[in-house]
N, C-alpha and C positions, 0 to 999 in steps of 0.2 A: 241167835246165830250172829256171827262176828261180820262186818259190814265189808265187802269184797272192795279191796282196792281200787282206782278209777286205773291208777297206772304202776305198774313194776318196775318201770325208770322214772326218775326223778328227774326233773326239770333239767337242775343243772347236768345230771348223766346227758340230756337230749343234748344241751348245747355240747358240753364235750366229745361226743360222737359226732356230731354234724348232724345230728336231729332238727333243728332248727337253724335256719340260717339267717347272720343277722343282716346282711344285705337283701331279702328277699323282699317283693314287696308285700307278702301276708304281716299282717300286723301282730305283735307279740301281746300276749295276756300279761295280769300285772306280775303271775308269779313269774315269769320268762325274763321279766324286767329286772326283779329281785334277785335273779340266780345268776344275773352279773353281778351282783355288790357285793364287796370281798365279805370274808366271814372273822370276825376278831377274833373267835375262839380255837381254844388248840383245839385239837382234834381226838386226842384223849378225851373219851367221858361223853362226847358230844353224843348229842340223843337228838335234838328238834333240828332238823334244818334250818336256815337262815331265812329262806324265801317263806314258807309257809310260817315262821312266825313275824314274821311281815305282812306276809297277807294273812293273817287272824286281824293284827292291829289296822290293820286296814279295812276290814270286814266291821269288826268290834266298832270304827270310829265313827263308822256312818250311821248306824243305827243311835235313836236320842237317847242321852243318858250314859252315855260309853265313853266319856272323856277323860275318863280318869283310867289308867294299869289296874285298879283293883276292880272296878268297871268293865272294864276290855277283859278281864280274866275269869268273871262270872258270864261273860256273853259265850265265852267260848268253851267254859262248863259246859254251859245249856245248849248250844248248838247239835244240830243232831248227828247222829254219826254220817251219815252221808255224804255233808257239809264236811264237815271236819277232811274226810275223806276226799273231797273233793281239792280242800286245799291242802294236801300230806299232811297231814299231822302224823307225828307218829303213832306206829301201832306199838302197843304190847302184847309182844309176844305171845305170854301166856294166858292173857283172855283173850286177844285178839281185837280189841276193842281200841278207839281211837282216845290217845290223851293227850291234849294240849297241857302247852306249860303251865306253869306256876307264874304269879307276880313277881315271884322274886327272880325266875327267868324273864321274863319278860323287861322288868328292870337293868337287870346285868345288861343283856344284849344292845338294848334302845340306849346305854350308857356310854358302850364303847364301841359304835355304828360308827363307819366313815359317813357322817352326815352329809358331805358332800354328792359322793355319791350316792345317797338316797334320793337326794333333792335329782339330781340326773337323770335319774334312772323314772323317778314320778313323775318330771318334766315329760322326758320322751313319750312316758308314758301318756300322757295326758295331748302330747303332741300331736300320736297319733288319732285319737279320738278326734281333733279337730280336723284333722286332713279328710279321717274317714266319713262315710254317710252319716245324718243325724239318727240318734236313737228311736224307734216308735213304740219302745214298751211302756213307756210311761205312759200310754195316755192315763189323762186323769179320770177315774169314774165320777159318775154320776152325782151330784151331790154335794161334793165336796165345791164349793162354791168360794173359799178363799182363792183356793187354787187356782182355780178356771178365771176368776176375776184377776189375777196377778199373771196369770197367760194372757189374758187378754191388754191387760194395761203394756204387756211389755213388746206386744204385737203391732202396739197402734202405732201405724207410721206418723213422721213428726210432719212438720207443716211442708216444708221443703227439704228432700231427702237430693243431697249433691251425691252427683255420678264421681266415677274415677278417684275416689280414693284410696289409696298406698295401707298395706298391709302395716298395722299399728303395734306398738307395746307401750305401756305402761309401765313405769319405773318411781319405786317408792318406798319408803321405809317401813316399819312396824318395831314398838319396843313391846316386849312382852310383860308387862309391867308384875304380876305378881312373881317370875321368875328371878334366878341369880346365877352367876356364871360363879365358879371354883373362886373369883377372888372378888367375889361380892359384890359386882359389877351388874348392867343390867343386860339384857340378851338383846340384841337388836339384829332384825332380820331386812336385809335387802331385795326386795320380788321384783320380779318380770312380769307381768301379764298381758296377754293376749287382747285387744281390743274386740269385740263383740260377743266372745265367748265369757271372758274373764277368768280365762284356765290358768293358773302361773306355769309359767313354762320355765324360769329356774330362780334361784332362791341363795343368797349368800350370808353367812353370819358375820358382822362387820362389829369392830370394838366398842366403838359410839357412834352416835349419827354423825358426826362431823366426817367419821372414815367413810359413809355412805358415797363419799365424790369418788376417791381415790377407786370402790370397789365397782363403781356401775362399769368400766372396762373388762377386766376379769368378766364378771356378770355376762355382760353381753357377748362373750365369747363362747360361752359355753351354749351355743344357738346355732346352727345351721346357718355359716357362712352368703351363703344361697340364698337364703331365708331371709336371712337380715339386710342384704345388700339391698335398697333401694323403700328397706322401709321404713317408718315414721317412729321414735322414738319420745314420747311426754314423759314430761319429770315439772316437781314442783321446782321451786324457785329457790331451793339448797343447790340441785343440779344445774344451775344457771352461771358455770363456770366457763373460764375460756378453753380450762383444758379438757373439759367433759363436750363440748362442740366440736373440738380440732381432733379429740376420739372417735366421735360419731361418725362426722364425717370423711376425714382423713383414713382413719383405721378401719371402719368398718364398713366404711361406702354407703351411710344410709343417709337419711334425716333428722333434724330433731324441733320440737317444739317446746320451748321452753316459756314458762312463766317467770318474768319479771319482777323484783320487789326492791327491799330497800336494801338486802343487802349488797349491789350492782349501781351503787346511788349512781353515780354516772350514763350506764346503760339505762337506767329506770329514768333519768330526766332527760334524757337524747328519744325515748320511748315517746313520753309526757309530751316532750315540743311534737314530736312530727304527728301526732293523733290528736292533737286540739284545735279547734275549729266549729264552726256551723258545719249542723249534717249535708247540706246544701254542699256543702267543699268533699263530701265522702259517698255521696250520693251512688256513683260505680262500684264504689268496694268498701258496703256495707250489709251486713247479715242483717233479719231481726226473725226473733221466733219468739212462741208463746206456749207456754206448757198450763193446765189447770190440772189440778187432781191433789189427793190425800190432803184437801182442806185449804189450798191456797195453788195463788197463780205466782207466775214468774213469768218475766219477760229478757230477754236478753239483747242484745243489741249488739254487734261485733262489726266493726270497722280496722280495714287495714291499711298500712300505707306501705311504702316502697323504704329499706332501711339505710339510703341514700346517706351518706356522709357517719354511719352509726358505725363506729370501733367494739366490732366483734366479731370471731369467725365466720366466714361463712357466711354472714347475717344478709338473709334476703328482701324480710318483711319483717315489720314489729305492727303489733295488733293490741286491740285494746277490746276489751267485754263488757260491759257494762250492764248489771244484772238489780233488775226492779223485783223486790217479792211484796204481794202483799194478802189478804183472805178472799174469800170466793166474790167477795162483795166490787172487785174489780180493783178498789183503794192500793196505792203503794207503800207498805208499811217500813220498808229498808232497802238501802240503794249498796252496791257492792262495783268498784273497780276495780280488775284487773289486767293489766297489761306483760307481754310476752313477746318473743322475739323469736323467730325460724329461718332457717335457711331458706325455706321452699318461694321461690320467685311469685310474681301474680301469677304468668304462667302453669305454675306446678301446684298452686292452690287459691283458690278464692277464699272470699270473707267466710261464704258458707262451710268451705271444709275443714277451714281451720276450726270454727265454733267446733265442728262435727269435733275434730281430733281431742280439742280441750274437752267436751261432754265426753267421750268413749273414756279417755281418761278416767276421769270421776268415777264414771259408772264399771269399769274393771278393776280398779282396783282398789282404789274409798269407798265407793258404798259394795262391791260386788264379793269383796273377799274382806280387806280388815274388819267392815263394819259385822258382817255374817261371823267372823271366828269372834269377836267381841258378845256378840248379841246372842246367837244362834245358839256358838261350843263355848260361851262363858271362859273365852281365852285368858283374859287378864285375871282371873278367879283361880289363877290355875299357881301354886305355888310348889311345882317339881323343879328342882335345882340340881337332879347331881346329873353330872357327865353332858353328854347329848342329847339326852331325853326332852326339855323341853322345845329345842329345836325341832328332832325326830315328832313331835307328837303336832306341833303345826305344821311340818309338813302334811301331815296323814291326815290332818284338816283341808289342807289345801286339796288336795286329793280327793277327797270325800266330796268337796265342793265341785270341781270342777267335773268328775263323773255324772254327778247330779245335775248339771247342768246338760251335761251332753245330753242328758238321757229324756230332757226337754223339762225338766223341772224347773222355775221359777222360785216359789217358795221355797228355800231349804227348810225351815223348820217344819213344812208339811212333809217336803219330802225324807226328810229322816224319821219321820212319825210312821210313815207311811212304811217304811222298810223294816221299822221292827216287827212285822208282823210277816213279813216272808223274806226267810234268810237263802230260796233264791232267786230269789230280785236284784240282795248284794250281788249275791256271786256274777250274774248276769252282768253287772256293771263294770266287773271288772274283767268279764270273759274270760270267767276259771269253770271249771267243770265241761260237763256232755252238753249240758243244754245252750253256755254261750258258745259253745265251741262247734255247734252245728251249724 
């Protein structure tokens, strides 16, 4: 017997009626998300909705092994009808039975998406999940001991955890390296990320890295005004511009912390004077912490000083890291400096919160997302070149990621292991169907 509809209005019918409202504070599932984002095809001939073959590819990415359109098109073969149903697929008619697309649908579409708004519409989505309570389906069973040991590593508080710190993001690039854009060029994507969650909250395609300065404004506009005002903005040391400070803070009312290097040679040696000395002269605003674990210790050591007489916006404080790694045997094997420069006065941050901001950094979005679609979804492996597609298809990474995370996963690789084996776990994640929608 043919699998009974979940609904006989369609998403987008709800928002057009006034079925859903977007100012409401219920939060919207990812298809509700979807059925914002225009549709590029004519309307002749159309058969699949837009949202639900959005949320297939979205469904399809989380589970291991689905990174590929020909991949993401045998998941949703297999999927059962319920599933399907659950995210509209279309029925046919005459058996009644639910049939997703074709790869060469799936293609078309993902080609000629306003990527833009994809990235929007994922962000918000993803937004919400942070705002809301944390996930409790994931716990982990029994046994699985990777897992619970990378919940546990990621639970242990650090040595000194500083109070009062400002709502963070992450700012950073990624190139897609097996990819090509129409004129043989290489994709390069600009993220936003969330500091403790590591969710991108939005995502721009920019010409080359060098356009990355020009695009972090745009970027950060497309953020909740509100949101952004008065928080903390990290970027590496390409973003160590005069007009990327006098943005942050001029335009968008927030803060920034930027890392110093050589290409600022002036600011980097105005940096170098005011941070050299005996720790004896640093004694009141100087961090130090110790991390051991996966085979070797680190130590780090952060001292700041006041950025008195230093020609740069805004420039409140400039700060220096200094980072000891060496094997479990306690020895120092490699020594690493770097130095950086923030608005934020002694007042509005200590030694300790700045380390804090430069670690969240890192850990959102170098090791929390690039390193995962590298490692994890075999991103650079991935050689789809026509249209949008290989932007569309990191986002849906991105996406995959940061659900997972909400949902209190740690491991991505266990966790997408883990969900091939109940398709609704996905759906849960993204609260489509009866059961996330209770």
């Amino acid at each position: 017997m043919p699998v009974t509809p979940s609904s006989l209005i369609t998403t987008a019918d709800r928002l057009r009626l006034g079925g859903i409202h977007l100012d409401s504070p219920a939060r919207l599932g990812l298809l509700e998300h979807f059925a914002l984002i225009r549709d590029p095809r004519s309307p002749r001939g159309r058969r699949h909705r837009l949202d639900s073959v959005l949320a297939l590819v979205a469904c399809a990415t989380v589970a291991v092994g689905n990174d590929r359109l020909t991949a993401i098109e045998q998941w949703a073969d297999n999927a059962p009808q319920q599933v399907l149903a659950d995210l509209g697929v279309w029925r046919d008619p005459l058996t009644g039975r639910c049939r997703p697309p074709s790869e060469r649908t799936l293609r078309r579409i993902l080609a000629e998406l306003d990527d833009d708004e994809l990235d929007d519409q994922i962000g918000a989505f993803l937004a919400e999940l942070d705002d809301g309570p944390p996930d409790d389906r994931a716990a982990s069973p029994p046994g699985h001991r990777r897992e619970r040991e990378a919940r546990r590593a990621a639970a242990r508080p650090p040595q000194t955890a500083p109070t009062g710190l400002l709502r963070g993001y992450a700012a950073d690039g990624k190139m897609l390296k097996g990819a090509r854009r129409a004129d043989g060029g290489r994709v390069h994507l600009l993220g936003l990320a969330a500091h403790g969650t590591g969710a991108l909250r939005a995502q721009r395609q920019v010409d080359a890295k060098s356009s990355e300065i020009s695009a972090l404004g745009p970027l950060l506009d497309r953020l909740d005004p509100a949101e952004l005002a008065c928080a903390v903005i990290t970027a590496d040391a390409l973003h160590t511009q005069r007009a990327s400070a006098r943005a942050l803070v001029d335009d968008h009312h927030g803060h920034y912390v930027l890392i110093v290097k050589a290409n600022q040679p002036t600011l980097h040696a105005a940096a170098i004077a005011a941070l050299t000395g005996p720790d004896i002269d640093f004694a009141d605003a100087m961090h130090v912490e110790a991390d051991r674990g996966h085979g070797r210790t680190e130590q780090r050591i952060t001292r700041v000083a006041a950025a008195t007489g230093i020609d740069f916006p805004h420039a409140g404080q400039v700060f220096r890291i200094l980072r000891y790694r060496g094997g479990l045997d306690g020895q120092r094997r490699s020594k690493e400096v770097v130095y950086g420069v923030t608005d934020l006065t002694a007042d509005q941050a200590s030694a300790a919160q700045i380390a804090r901001y430069v670690r969240d950094h890192w850990k959102a979005i170098e090791n929390g997302i690039h390193h995962v679609r590298d490692v994890t979804f075999g991103e650079d492996a991935h050689q789809v070149r026509t249209g949008t597609i290989p932007r569309a298809l990191a986002t849906f990474r991105n996406l995959a990621i940061g659900a997972l995370r909400h949902a209190g996963y740690v491991n991505i690789a266990y966790a997408r292991r883990h969900h091939v084996y109940g398709h609704q776990r996905i759906l849960d994640l993204f609260r489509v169907g009866h059961s996330a929608s209770s």
